[in-house]
C-alpha positions as CSV (number, residue, x, y, z in Angstrom):
1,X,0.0,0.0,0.0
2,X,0.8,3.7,-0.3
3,X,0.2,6.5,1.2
4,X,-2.2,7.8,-2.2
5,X,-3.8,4.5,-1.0
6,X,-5.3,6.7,2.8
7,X,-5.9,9.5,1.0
8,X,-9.8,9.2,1.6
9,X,-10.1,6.4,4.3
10,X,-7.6,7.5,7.0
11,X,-6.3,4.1,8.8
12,X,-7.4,2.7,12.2
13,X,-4.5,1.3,14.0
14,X,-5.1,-0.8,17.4
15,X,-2.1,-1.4,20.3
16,X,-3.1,-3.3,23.8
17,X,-4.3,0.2,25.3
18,X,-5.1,2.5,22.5
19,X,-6.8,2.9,19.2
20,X,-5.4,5.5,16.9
21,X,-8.3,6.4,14.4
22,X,-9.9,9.8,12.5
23,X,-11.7,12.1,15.5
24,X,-15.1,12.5,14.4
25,X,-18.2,14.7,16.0
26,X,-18.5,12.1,18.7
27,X,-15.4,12.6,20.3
28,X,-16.0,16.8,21.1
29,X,-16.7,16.4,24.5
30,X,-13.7,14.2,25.6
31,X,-11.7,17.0,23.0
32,X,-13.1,19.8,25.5
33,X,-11.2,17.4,28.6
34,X,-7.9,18.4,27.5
35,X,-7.3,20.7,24.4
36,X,-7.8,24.0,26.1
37,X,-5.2,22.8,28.4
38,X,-2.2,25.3,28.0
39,X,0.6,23.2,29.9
40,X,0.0,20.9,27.1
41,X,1.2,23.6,24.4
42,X,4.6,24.2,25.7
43,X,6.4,22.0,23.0
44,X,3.7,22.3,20.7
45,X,5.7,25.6,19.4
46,X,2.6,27.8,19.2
47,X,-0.6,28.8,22.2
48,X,-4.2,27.3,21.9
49,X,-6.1,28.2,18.9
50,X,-9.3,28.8,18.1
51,X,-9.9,24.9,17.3
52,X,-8.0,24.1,20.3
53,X,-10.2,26.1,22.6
54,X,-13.4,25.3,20.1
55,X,-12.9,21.5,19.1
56,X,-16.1,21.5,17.7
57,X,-14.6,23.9,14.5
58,X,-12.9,20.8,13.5
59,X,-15.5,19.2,12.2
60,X,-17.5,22.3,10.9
61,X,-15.7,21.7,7.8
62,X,-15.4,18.8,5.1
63,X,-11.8,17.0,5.5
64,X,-9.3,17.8,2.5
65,X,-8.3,15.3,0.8
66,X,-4.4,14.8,1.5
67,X,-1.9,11.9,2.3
68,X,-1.4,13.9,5.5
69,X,-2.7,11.7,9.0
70,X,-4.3,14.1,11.8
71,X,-5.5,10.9,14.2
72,X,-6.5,10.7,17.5
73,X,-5.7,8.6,20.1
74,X,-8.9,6.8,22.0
75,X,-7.9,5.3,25.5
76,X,-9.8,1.6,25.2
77,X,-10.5,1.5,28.8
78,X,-12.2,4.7,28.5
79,X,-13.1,5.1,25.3
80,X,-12.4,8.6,25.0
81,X,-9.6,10.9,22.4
82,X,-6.9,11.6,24.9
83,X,-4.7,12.8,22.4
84,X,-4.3,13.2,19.1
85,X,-1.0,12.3,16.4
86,X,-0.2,14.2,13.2
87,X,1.7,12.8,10.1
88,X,2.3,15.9,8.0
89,X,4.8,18.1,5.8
90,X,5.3,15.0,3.9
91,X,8.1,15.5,1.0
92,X,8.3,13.0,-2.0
93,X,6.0,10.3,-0.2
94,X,9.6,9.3,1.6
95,X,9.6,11.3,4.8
96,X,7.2,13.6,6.5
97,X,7.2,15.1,10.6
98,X,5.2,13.4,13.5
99,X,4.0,15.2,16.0
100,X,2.1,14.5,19.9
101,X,-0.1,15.4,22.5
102,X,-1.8,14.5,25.2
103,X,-4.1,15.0,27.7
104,X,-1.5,16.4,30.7
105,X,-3.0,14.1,33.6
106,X,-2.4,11.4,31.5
107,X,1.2,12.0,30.4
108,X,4.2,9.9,31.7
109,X,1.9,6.6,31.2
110,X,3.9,5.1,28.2
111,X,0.7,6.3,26.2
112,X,3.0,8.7,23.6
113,X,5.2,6.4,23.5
114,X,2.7,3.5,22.6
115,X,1.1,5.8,20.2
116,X,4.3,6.7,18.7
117,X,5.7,3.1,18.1
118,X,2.4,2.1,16.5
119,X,2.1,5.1,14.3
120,X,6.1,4.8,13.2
121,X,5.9,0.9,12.8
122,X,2.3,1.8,10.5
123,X,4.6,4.1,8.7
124,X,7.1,2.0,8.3
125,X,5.1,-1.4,7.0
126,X,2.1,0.4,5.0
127,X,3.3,3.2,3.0
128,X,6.3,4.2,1.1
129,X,7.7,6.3,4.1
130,X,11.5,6.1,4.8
131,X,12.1,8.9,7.7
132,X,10.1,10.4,10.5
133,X,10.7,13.4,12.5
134,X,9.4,15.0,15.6
């Protein structure tokens, strides 16, 4: 596969604690738990924006298509988006940046790090992608 081939249909990707899938309307209130959280911005390079204090603005519009991931990450015991994941800036289908968050009260778990193996190792065996970056 490639990544042409997620385009459209974003993938779903299952560990023993998590489920990395596309957020959807459903997921606004566990969203409104922890994006407006400003601790979690201090690596994140910029302050809350407006879809970070309003989740509900992502989903006001219809998804681009794009090879681009913007994922979140659902806690299986919970059932709720704790974080989210974001495979982006890709450059000739061979590398592209990864990026984090999570919810602050549930950082220092081994969730990022779960997330981030499953999301590399997705990379790595289902699309033409080489290099990752953080």
């Amino acid at each position: 596969m490639s990544l042409a081939d997620y385009i459209n249909h974003k993938p779903v990707i299952h560990t023993e604690r998590l489920c990395i899938r596309p957020m959807c309307a459903k997921d606004i209130p566990a969203l409104y738990e922890w994006m407006p959280d400003k601790s979690i911005y201090k690596y994140w390079g910029k302050d809350p924006g407006k879809t970070d204090k309003r989740p509900e603005l992502l989903f006001e519009k219809a998804e681009k298509a794009t090879k681009s991931f913007h994922l979140g990450i659902e806690e299986n015991s919970s059932a709720k988006i704790i974080g989210e994941l974001w495979v982006y800036l890709i450059e000739n289908d061979r590398m592209a940046t990864v990026a984090i968050r999570l919810a602050s009260s549930l950082q220092g778990k081994g969730y990022g790090t779960e997330a981030l193996s499953a999301i590399t190792r997705f990379c790595f065996e289902h699309t033409e992608l080489r290099r990752l970056q953080a």
